[in-house]
C-alpha positions as CSV (number, residue, x, y, z in Angstrom):
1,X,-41.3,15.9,41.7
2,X,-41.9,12.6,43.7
3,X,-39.3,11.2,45.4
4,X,-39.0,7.8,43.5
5,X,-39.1,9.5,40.0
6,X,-36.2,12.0,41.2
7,X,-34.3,9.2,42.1
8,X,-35.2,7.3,38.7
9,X,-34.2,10.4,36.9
10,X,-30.9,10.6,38.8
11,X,-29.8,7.0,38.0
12,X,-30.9,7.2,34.7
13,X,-28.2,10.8,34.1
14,X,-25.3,8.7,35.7
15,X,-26.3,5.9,33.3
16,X,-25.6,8.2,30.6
17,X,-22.2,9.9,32.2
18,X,-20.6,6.9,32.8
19,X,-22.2,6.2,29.4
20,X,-20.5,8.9,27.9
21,X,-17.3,8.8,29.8
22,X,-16.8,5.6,28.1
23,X,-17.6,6.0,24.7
24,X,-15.2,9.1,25.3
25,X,-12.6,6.5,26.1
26,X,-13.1,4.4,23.4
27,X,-12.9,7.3,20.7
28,X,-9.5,8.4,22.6
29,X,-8.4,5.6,22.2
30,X,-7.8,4.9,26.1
31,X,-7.9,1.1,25.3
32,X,-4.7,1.0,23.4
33,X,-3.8,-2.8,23.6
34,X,-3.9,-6.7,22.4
35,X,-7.8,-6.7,23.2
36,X,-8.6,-3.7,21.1
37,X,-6.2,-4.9,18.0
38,X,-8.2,-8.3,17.7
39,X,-11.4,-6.3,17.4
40,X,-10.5,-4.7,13.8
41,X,-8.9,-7.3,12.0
42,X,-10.3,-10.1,10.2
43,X,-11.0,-13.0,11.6
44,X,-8.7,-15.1,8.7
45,X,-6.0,-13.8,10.7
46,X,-3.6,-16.5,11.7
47,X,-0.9,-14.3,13.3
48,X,-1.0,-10.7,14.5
49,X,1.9,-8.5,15.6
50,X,0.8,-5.7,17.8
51,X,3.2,-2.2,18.7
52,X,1.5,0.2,21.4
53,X,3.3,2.9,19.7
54,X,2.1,5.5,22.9
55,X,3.3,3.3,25.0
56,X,6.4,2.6,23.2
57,X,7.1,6.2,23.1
58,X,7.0,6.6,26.4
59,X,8.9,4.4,27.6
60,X,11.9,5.0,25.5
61,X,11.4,9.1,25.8
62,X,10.6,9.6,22.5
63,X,9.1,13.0,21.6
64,X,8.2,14.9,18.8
65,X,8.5,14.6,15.0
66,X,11.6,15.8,14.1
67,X,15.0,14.1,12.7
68,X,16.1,13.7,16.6
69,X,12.8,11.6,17.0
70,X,13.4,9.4,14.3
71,X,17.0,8.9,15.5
72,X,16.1,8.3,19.0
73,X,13.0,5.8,18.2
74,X,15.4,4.0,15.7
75,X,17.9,3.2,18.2
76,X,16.2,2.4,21.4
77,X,13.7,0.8,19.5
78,X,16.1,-1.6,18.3
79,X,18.3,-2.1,21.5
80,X,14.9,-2.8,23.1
81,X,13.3,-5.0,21.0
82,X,10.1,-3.1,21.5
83,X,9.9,-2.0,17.6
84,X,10.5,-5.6,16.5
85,X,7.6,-6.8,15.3
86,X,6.2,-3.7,13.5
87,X,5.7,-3.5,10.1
88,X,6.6,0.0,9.5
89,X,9.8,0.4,12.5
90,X,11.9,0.8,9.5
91,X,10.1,3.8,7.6
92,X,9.2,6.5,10.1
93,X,10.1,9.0,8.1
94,X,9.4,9.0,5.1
95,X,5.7,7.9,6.7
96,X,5.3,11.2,8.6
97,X,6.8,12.9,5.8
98,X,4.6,11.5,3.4
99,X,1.1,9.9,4.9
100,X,0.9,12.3,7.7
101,X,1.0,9.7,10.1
102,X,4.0,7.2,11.4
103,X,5.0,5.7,15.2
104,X,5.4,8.9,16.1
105,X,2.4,10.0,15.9
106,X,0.0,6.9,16.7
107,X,-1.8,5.0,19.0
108,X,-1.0,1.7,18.0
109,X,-0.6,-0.2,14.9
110,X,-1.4,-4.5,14.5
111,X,-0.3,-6.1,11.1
112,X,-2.4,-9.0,10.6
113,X,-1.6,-11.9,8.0
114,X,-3.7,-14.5,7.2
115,X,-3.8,-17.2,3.7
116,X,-6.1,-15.2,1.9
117,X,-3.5,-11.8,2.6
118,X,-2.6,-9.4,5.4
119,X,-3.1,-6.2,6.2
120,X,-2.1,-3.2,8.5
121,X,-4.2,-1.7,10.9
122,X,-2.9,1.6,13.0
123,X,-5.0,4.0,15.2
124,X,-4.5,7.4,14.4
125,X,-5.4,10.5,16.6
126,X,-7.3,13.9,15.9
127,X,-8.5,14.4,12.5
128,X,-7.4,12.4,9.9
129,X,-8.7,14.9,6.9
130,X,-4.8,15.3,6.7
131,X,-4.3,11.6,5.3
132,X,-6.2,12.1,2.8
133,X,-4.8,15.0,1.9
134,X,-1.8,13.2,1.6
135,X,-3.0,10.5,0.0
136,X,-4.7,12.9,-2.7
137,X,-1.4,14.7,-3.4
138,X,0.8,11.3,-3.9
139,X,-1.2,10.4,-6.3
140,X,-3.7,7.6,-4.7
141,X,-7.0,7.5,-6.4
142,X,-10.0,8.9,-4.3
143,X,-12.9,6.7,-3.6
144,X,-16.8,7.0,-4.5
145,X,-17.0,6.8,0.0
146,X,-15.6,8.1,2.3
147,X,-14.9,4.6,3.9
148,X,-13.8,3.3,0.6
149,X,-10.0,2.1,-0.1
150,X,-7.7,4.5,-1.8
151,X,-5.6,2.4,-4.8
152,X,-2.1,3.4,-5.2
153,X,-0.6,0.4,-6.5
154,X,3.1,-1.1,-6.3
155,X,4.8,1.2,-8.7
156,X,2.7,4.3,-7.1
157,X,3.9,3.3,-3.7
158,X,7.9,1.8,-4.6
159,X,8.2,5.1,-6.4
160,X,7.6,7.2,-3.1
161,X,10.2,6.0,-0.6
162,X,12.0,2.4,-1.1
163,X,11.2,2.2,2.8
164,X,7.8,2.1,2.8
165,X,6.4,-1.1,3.1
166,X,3.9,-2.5,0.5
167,X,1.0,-2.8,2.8
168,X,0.5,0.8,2.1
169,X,-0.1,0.1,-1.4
170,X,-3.9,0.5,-0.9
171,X,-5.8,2.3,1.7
172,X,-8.9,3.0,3.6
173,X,-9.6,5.9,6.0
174,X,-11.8,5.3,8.5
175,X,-12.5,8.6,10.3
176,X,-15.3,7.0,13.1
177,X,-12.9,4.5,13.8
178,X,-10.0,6.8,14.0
179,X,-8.1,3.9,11.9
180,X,-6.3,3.7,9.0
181,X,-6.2,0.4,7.5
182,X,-4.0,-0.9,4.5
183,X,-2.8,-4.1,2.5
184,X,-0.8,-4.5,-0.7
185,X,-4.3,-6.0,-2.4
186,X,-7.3,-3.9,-3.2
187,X,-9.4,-6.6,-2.5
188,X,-7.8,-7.4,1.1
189,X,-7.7,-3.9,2.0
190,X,-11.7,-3.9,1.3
191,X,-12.3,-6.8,3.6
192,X,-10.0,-5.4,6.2
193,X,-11.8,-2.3,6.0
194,X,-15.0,-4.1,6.5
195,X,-13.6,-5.7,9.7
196,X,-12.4,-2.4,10.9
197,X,-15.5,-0.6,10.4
198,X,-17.5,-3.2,12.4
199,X,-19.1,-4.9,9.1
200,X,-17.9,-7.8,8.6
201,X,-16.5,-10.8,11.4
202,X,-13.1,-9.9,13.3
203,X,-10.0,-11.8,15.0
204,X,-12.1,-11.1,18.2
205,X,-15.3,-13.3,16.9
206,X,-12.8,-16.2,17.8
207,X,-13.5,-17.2,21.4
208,X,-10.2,-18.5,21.9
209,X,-8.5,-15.9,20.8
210,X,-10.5,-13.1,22.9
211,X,-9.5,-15.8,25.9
212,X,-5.8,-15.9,24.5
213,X,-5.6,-11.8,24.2
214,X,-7.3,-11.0,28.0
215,X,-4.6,-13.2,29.3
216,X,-2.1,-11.1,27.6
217,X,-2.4,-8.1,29.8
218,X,-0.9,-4.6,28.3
219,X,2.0,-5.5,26.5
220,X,4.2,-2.7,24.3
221,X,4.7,-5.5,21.8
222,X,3.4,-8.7,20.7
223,X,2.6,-11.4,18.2
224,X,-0.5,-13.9,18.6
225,X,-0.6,-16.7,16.8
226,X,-4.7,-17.5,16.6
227,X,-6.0,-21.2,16.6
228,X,-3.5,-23.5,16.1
229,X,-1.3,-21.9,13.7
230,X,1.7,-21.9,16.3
231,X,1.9,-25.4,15.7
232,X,2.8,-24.5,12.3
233,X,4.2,-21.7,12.1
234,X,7.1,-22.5,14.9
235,X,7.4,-25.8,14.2
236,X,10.4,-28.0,14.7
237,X,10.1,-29.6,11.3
238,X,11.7,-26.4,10.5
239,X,15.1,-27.5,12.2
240,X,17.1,-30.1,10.3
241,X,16.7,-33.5,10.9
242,X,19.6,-34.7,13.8
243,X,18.3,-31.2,15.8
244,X,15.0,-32.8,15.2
245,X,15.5,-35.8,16.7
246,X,17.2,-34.3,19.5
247,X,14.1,-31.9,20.4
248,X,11.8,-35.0,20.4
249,X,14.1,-36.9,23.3
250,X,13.5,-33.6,25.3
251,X,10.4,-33.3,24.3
252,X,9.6,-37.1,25.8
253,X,12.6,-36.4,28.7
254,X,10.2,-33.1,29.9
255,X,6.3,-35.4,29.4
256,X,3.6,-35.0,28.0
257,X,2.5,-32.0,25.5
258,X,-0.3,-31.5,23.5
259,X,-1.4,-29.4,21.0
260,X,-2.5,-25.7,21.6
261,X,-5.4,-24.2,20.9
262,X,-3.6,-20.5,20.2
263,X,-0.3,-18.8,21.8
264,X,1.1,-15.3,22.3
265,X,4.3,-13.5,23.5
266,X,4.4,-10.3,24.4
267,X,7.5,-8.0,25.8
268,X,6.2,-5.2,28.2
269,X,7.5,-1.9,28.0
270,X,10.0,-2.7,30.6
271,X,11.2,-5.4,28.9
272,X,9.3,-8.3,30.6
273,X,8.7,-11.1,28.8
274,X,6.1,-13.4,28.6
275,X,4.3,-16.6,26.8
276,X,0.8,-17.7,26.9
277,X,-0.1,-20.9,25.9
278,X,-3.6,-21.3,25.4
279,X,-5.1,-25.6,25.6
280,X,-8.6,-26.6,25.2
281,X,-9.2,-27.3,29.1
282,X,-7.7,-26.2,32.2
283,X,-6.9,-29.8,32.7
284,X,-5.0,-29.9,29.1
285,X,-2.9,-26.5,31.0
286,X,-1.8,-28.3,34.0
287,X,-1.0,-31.4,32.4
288,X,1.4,-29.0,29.9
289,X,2.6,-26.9,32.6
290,X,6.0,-28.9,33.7
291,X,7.2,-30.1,30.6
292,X,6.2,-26.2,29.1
293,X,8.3,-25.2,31.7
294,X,11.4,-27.1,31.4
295,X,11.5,-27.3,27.4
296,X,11.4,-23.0,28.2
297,X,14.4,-23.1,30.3
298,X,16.5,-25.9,27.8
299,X,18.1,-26.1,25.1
300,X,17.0,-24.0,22.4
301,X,17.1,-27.0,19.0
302,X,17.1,-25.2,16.3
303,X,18.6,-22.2,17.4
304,X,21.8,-22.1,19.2
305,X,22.9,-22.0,22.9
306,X,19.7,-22.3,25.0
307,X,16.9,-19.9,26.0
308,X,18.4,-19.2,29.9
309,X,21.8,-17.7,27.4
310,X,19.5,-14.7,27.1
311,X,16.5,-15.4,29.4
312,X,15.7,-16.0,33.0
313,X,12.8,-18.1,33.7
314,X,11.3,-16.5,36.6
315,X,7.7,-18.4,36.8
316,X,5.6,-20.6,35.2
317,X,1.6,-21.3,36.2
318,X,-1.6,-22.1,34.5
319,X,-4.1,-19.5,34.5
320,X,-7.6,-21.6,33.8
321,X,-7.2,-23.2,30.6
322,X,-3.1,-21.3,29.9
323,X,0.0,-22.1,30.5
324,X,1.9,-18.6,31.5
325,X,5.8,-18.7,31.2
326,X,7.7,-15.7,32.1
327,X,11.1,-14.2,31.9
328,X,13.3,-11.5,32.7
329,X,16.0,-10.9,30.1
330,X,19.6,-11.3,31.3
331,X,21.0,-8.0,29.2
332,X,19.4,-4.7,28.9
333,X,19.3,-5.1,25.1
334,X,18.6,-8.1,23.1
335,X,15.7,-9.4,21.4
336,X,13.4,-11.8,23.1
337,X,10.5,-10.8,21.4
338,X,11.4,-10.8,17.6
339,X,14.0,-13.5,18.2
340,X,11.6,-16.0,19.2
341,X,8.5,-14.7,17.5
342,X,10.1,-17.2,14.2
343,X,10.9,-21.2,14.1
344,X,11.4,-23.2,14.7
345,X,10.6,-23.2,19.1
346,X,11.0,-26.0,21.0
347,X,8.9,-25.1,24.0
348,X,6.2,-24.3,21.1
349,X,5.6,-27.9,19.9
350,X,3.0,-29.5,19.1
């Protein structure tokens, strides 16, 4: 064989290992984070709450799937704040008891909720023949397709365990995917599906938010508010109206904010913490960056106390067109994450 085709033929083989080593990855589910949750859910999500459930695991030495597990996950899931903003933190058991799957056994799981519903998205390991089987016994009727959704129904579900949240009242099984998606509306749970499977337009069509979620890094948990639903949903208008009047002198006291474009928090598994701001130019990001930064380390209107009661500011910097605050928490438990992740938030204002 002539030299230059031997060489073509060569290149072209380690085209198709690295190939392969990466859709390996992908079907392991090796890319367990923000980045891959805002690829399956619709893109009418306004806010998504993310748990790495691995990586949660991990780092609270969880293991197994026993009553001990359960205990252990309940407990230092709570101290940590790390199981905050799941959906399903409060029914592991009677999930693995009767689903066949639960945090204990997952990748990851992101509950998405938008205004036309929400839905729950987890990544699920090995074969999942075993959901269905579960789903077949508890009395969930079977779809014409494989891909189809599953109805159960509110009674079905309420009469199974009272801890099981209503998201699971209808189902799809999506075995290429390795994903299991849910909503407590057939018709949601079909257009989730559709997003899951790769058939219909995600969170991660949204430029802004695939910007917002890269600048996230790896976090254990997190909630992403997309667009600029932030400005709504943790809104001072929330407070009454003498704490309102009082965040608005800050407000002008720290200078000049303007609206964002999309925001995140997101606790690491170590318990870092960390806010990313996302403005429609990098210009926008500097000129927010100070007054970001000292409404973050104020008075917390609204809430009680202020943020540095709990919270050590430890940097704040723009990172292209985001403003990146970060803390450290002051106690080993607490709950910086689910404590901030509702209204109404100063240093969130629009």
């Amino acid at each position: 064989m002539p030299v230059r085709r031997r060489i073509l033929v060569a290149a072209a083989v380690a085209v198709l290992l690295v190939a392969g080593v990466l859709a390996v990855r992908i079907l392991r589910g090796d890319r367990t984070d923000l980045r891959a949750a805002v690829d399956v859910v619709p893109r009418s999500t306004l806010r998504l709450s993310f748990t790495d459930w691995a990586g949660v695991r991990d780092a609270l030495g969880v293991h197994g799937t026993g009553a001990a597990a359960v205990d252990r996950l309940a407990k230092r899931g709570y101290d940590s704040d790390l199981t905050g903003v799941s959906s399903i933190d409060e029914s592991v058991a009677a999930l693995q008891k009767y689903f066949g799957f639960s945090p204990l056994t997952i990748d990851w799981e992101a509950y998405a909720q938008s205004r036309a519903g929400s839905a729950m998205v987890v990544r699920v390991p090995g074969d999942l023949d075993r959901v269905r089987d579960h789903l077949e016994d508890l009395g969930f009727t079977k779809p014409a397709k494989n891909d189809g959704v599953w109805a159960g129904g509110v009674d079905l579900v309420a009469g199974i365990d009272p801890t099981i949240t209503p998201e699971l009242q209808y189902v799809a099984v999506l075995e290429d995917q390795h994903l299991v998606v849910s909503s407590d509306t057939a018709d949601f749970a079909a257009t989730a599906a559709r997003a899951a499977a790769g058939k219909g337009p995600t969170l991660g069509d949204v430029g802004s938010v695939r910007d917002l979620a890269g600048k996230t890094g790896e976090p254990a948990a997190a909630t992403l508010w997309a667009r600029d639903f932030v400005c709504d949903d943790l809104a001072m208008s929330q407070a009454d109206p003498d704490t309102q009047q009082q965040a608005e002198t800050a407000i002008a006291r720290a200078g000049k904010i303007t609206p964002m474009t999309g925001m995140a928090m997101a606790l690491s598994a170590h318990r870092a913490f960390s806010v990313v701001q996302l403005f429609e130019s990098a210009g926008q990001a500097k000129e927010n960056l100070r007054a970001r930064a000292a409404l973050a380390a104020g008075e917390a209107f609204g809430r009680g106390g202020s943020f540095g009661d709990t919270l050590r500011l430890v940097s704040s910097r723009t990172h292209g067109d985001a403003v990146v605050l970060r803390w450290t928490p002051t106690e080993k438990t607490g709950y910086p994450l689910s404590g901030l992740s509702t209204g109404p938030v100063v240093f969130a204002s629009c």
